[in-house]
GUNU-446484 format. One record per residue (C-alpha): residue in three letters; x, y, z; residue number from 1. Coordinates in steps of 0.2 Angstrom, whole numbers, plus 5000, padded with zeros to 4 digits. Each point is the difference from the previous one (the first is absolute). Layout:
N
res,east,north,up,n
ALA,X,Y,Z,NUM
...
END
This chain:
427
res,east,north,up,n
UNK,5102,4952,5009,1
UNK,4992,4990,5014,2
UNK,4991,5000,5015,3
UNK,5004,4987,5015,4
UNK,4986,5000,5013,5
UNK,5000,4991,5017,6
UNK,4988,4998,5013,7
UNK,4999,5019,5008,8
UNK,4988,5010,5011,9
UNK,4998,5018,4997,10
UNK,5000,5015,5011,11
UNK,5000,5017,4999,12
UNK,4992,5014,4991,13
UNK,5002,5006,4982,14
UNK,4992,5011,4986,15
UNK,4996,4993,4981,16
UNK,5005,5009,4985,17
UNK,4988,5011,4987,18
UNK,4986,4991,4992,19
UNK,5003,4993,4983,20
UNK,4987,5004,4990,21
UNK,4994,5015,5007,22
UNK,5020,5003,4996,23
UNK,4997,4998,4983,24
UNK,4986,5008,4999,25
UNK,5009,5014,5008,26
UNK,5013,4999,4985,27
UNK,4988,4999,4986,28
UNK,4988,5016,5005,29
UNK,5014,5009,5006,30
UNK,5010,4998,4984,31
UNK,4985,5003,4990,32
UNK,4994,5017,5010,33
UNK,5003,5017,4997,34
UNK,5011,5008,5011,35
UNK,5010,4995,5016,36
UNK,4996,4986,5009,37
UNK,5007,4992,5014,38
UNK,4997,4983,5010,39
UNK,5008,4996,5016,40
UNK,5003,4981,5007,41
UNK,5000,4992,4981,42
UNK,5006,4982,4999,43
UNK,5018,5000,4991,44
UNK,4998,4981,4995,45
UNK,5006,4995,4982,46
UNK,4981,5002,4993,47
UNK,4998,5017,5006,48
UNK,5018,5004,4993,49
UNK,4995,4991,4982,50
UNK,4983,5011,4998,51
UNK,5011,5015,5005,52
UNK,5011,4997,4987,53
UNK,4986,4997,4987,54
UNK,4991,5016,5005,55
UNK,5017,5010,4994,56
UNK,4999,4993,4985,57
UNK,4984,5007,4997,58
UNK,5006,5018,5006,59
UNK,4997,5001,5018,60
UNK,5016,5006,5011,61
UNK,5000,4991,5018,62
UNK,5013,5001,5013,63
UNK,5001,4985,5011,64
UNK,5016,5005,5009,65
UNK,4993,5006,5016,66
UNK,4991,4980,5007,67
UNK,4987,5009,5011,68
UNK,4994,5012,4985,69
UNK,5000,4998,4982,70
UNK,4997,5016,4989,71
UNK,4990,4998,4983,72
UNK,5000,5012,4987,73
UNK,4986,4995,4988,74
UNK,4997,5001,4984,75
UNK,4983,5007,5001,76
UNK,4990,4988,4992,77
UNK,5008,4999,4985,78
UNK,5014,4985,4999,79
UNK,5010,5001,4985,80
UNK,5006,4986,4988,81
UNK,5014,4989,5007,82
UNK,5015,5000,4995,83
UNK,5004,4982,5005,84
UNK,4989,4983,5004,85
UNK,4991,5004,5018,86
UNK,5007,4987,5009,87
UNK,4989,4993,5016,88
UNK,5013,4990,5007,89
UNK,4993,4988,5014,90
UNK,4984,5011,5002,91
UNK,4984,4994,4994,92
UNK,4991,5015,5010,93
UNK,5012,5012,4987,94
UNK,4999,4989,4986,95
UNK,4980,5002,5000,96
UNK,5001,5018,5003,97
UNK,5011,5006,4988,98
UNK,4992,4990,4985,99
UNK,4983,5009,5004,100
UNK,5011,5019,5001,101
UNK,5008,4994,4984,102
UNK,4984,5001,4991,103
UNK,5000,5018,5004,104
UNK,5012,5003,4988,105
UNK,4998,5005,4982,106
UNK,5014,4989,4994,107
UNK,5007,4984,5006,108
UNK,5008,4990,5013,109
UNK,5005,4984,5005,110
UNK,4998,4995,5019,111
UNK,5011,4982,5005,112
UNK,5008,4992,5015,113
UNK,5007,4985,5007,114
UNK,4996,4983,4997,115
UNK,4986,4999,5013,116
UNK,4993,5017,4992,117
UNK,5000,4993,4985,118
UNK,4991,4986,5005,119
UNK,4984,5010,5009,120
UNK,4983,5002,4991,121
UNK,4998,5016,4992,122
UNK,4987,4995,4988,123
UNK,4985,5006,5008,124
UNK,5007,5016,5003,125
UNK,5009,5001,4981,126
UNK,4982,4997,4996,127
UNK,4990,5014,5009,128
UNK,5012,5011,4994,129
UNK,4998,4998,4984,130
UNK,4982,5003,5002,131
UNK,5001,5015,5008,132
UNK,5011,5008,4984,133
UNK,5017,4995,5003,134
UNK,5010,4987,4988,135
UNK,5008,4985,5010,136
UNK,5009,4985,4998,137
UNK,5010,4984,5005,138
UNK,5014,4998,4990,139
UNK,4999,4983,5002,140
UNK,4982,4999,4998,141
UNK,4997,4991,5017,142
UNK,4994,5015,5010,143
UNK,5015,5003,5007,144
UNK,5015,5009,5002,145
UNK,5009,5010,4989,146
UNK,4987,5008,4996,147
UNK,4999,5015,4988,148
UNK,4988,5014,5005,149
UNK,4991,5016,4988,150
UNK,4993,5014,5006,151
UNK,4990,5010,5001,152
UNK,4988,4990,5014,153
UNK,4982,5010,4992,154
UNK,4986,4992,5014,155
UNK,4986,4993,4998,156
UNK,4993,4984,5008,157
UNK,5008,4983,5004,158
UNK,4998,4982,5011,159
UNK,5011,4992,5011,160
UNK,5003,4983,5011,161
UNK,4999,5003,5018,162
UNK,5014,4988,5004,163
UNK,5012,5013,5002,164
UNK,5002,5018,5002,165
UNK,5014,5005,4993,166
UNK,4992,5001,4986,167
UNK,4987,5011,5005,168
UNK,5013,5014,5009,169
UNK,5008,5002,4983,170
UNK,4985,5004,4991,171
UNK,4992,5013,5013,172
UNK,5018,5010,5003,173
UNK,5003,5002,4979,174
UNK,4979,5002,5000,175
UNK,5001,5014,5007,176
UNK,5011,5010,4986,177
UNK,4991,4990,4986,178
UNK,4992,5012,4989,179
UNK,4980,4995,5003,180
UNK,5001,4990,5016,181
UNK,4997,4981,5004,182
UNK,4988,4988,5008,183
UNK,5006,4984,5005,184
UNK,4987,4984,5003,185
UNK,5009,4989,5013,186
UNK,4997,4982,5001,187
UNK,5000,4994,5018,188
UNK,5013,5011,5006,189
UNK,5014,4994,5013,190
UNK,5014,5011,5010,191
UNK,4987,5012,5002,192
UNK,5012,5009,5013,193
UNK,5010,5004,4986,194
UNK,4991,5009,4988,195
UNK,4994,5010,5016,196
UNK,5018,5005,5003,197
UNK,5001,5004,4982,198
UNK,4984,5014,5000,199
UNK,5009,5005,5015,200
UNK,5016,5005,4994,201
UNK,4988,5007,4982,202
UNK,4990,5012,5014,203
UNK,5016,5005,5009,204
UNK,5008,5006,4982,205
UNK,4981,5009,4995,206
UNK,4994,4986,4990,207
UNK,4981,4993,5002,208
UNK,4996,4983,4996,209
UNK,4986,4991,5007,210
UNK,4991,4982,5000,211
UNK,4982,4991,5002,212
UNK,5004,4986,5011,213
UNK,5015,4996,4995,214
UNK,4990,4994,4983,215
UNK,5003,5016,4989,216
UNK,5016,5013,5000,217
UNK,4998,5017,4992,218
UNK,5012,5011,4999,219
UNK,4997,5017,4992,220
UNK,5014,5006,4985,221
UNK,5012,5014,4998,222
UNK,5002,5001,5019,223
UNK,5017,5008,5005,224
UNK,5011,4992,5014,225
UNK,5009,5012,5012,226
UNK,5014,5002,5013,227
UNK,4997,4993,5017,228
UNK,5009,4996,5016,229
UNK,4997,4986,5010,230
UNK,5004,4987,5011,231
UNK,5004,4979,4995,232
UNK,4992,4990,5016,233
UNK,5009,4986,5005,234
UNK,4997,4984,4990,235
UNK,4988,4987,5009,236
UNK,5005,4987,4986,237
UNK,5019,5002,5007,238
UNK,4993,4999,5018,239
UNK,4993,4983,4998,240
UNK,5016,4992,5000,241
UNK,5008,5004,5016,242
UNK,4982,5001,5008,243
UNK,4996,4982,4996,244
UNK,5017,4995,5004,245
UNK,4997,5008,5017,246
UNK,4984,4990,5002,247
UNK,5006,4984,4996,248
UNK,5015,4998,5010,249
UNK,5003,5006,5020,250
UNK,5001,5019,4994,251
UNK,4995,5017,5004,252
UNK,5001,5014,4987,253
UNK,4993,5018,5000,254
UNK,4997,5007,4984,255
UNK,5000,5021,4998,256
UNK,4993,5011,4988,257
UNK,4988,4989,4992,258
UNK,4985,5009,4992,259
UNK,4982,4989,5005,260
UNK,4992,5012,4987,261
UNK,5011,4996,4987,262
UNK,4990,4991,4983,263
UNK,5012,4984,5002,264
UNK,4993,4986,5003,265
UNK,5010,4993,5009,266
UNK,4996,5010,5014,267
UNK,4991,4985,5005,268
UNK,5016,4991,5007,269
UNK,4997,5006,5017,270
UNK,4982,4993,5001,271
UNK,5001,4983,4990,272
UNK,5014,4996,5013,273
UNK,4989,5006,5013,274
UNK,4986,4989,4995,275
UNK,5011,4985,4998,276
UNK,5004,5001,5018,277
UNK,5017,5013,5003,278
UNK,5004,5015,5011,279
UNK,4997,5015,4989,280
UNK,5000,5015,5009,281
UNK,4997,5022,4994,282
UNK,5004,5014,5007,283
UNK,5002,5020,4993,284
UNK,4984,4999,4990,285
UNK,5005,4983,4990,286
UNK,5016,5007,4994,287
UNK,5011,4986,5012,288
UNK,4997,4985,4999,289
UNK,5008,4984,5012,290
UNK,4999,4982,4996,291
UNK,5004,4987,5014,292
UNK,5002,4982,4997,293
UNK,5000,4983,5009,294
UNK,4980,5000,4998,295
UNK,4993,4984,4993,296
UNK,4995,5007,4981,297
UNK,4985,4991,4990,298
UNK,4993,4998,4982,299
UNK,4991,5013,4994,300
UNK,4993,5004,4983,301
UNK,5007,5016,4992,302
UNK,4992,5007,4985,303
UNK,5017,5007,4989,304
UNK,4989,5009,4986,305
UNK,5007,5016,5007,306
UNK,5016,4992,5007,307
UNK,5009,4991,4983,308
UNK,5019,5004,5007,309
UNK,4997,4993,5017,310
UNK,4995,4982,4996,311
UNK,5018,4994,5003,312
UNK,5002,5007,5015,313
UNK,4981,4996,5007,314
UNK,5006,4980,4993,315
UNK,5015,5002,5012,316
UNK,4987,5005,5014,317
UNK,4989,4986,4996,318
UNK,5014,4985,5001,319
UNK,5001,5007,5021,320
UNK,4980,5000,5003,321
UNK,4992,4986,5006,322
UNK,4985,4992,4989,323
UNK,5002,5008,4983,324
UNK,5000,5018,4989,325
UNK,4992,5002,4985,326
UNK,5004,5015,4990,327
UNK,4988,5003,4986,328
UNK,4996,5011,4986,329
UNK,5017,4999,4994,330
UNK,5004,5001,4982,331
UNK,5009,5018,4999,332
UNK,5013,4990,5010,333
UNK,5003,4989,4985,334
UNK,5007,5016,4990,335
UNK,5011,5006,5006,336
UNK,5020,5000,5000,337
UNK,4997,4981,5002,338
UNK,4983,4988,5004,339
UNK,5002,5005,5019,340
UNK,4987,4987,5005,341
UNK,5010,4987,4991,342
UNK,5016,5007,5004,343
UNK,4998,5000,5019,344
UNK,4991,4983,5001,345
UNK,5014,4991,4991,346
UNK,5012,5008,5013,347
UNK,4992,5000,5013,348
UNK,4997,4980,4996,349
UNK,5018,5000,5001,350
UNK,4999,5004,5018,351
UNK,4988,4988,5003,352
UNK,4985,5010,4997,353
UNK,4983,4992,4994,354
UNK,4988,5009,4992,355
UNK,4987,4996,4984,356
UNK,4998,5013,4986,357
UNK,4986,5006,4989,358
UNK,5000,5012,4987,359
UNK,4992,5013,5013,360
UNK,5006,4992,5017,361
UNK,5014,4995,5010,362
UNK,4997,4986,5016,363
UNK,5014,5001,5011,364
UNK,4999,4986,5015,365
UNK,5009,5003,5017,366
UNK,5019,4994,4996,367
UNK,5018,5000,5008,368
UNK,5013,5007,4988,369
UNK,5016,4995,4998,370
UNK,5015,5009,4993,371
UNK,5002,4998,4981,372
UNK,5007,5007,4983,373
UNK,4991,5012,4994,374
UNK,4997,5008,4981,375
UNK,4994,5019,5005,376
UNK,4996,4999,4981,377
UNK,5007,5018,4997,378
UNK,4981,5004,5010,379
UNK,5005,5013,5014,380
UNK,4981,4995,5009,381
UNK,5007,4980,4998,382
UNK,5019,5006,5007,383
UNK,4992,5007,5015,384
UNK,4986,4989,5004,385
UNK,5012,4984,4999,386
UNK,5011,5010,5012,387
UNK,4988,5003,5013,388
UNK,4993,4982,4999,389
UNK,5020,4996,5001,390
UNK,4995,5009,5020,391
UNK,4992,4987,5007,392
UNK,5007,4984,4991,393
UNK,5013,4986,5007,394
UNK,5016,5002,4992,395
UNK,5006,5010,4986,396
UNK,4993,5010,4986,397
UNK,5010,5006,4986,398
UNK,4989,5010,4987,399
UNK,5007,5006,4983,400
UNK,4995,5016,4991,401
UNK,5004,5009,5015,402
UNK,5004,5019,4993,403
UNK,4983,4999,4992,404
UNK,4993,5007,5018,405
UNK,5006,5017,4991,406
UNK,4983,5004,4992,407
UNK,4988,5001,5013,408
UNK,5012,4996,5016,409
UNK,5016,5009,4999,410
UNK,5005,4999,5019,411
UNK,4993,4983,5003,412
UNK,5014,4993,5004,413
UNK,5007,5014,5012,414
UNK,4982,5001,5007,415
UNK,4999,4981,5003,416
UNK,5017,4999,5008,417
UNK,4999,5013,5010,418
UNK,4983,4994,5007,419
UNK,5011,4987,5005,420
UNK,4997,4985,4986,421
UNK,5014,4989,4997,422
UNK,5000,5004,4981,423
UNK,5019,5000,4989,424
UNK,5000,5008,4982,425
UNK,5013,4992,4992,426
UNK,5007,4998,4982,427
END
């Protein structure tokens, strides 16, 4: 399927879906508990829908028919031998998980997924496990997926690259059911929000895990996850799209139900536009938020440590400011579904966008963009980033890999046209 984007302004107001991440949290804790939990406002994207159905596998009973709650039956910290290969789809958020809640298991599994899954780097995370007890491996020896996984997970100590925490998550959510505990030495660690939403969700389900600067993780063992109810905030990372869009064109959108306390990092949208020169406004405690533009934007530099999803969209922002952006500490950005920093340069220089690229930085220059073809690169953050840059360039802009806006976006479309984009999905 295919986007095609003209020059629009938007108006209006609108609310973003459930947070990804926190969803899948949500999925994985509330599978694993004891007891009945229930979760209101989760995100139904593809991921979430591909680390439900891996969570059955391992026992848990979820019922996702009612979209503003999901039930979760859990398998009270004990997930049993599957009876099939736990497959990840699309989600490298699930993917991660599940290999580590595999290595609970006294017996064997074997965790796989699509082409890009199969592409990302487990290794160091094939390699703590094995340290702390469990038995894991690439089956084609490249520290990557398939990968075949035995339990059970014993404890003990480990190390692991900072670059990117979805490595770490897995290890503290399965550390806490290992038999003796773990401590983990971090090396530089990046998306610190993350692992903060992580100890979050591991509190709210009576877990403890705490950290010395971010430096050393330990997580006590035998610990026993239980039911919980609770409430998906609205995802800033989803946010940025339409908000950005807003501030880049002649716009005015309202955004409702936003959490500023919630551990995204992306929180930060509202403020980084501030500070590069846009209307941003708040009202009821932070929880609404209103972006205006027509303001003269300039360069900023944004530190995207915490912020690895948003560098596609914060490029897009940079090609409207005057001067230049530079987003730095980016290398969790590189692994993901596709090289995002590479992925949106080399689109975005289809459009007419110049930048220059380190390994660690992206400089994006002031540029006017012009319609183009698009490869969306089966990237939902690519998709959606190209479509917004799509709002303020001459002509047309056709982008591929349309339907892919279904893992972190459902609605993007219907929230984009009703806010009054000229946006088309066609086949």
């Amino acid at each position: 399927m295919k986007f095609i984007v003209k020059r629009s302004s938007l108006h209006g107001a609108t609310q973003i879906p459930g947070n990804k991440s926190a969803s899948a949290r949500a999925i994985v804790l509330g599978g694993l508990a004891e007891g009945l939990s229930r979760v209101s406002n989760p995100l139904p994207g593809v991921d979430s829908f591909s680390i439900v159905g891996m969570m059955r596998v391992l026992g848990a009973q979820i019922d996702t028919s009612n979209h503003q709650e999901w039930a979760f039956e859990g398998i009270a910290n004990q997930p049993r031998v599957p009876g099939c290969v736990l497959d990840a789809g699309n989600s490298g958020t699930g993917y991660y998980l599940l290999t580590a809640i595999a290595s609970l298991i006294n017996g064997y599994s074997v965790i796989s997924g699509d082409y890009q899954i199969c592409r990302r780097p487990a290794q160091p995370l094939i390699e703590a496990l094995n340290d702390l007890g469990a038995q894991v491996f690439s089956t084609r020896n490249a520290g990557v997926a398939p990968l075949v996984i035995k339990g059970p997970l014993k404890g003990g100590r480990t190390k692991l690259p900072g670059i990117n925490s979805q490595w770490l998550s897995p290890l503290l959510i399965a550390g806490a059911l290992s038999q003796e505990g773990i401590t983990v030495i971090e090396d530089n660690l990046m998306e610190r929000p993350y692992i903060d939403m992580t100890m979050s969700w591991m509190k709210l389900a009576g877990a403890t895990c705490s950290h010395k600067n971010y430096d050393e993780f330990n997580v006590p063992g035998s610990q026993r996850y239980k039911a919980f109810t609770t409430h998906v905030p609205a995802d800033w990372g989803s946010s940025g799209y339409p908000m950005i869009g807003a501030a880049i064109t002649d716009s005015k959108v309202t955004f409702m139900g936003m959490d500023p306390d919630d551990f995204a990092g992306e929180r930060r949208y509202p403020y980084i536009l501030q500070e590069m020169g846009a209307k941003v406004s708040f009202s009821d405690g932070g929880r609404t938020v209103t972006v205006e533009g027509g303001s003269d934007l300039h360069g900023l530099e944004i530190d995207c440590s915490g912020t690895p999803d948003a560098v596609p969209i914060l490029a897009v922002l940079g090609c409207k400011a005057k001067g230049k952006t530079v987003l730095y500490n980016i290398g969790a950005s590189r692994l993901k579904e596709t090289d995002r920093t590479r992925s949106i340069k080399e689109e975005l220089t289809k459009m007419g966008g110049k930048f220059e690229e380190t390994p660690d930085s992206l400089i994006i220059y002031h540029s006017e963009l012009k319609g183009a073809d698009i490869d969306g690169r089966h990237d939902h953050r690519i998709v959606m980033a190209t479509a917004v840059a799509g709002l303020m360039a001459k002509g047309s802009t056709s982008i591929d890999h349309a339907e892919y806006v279904r893992v972190s976006f459902p609605n993007f479309y219907e929230v984009m046209k009703r806010l009054g984009a000229q946006i088309e999905l066609v086949e």
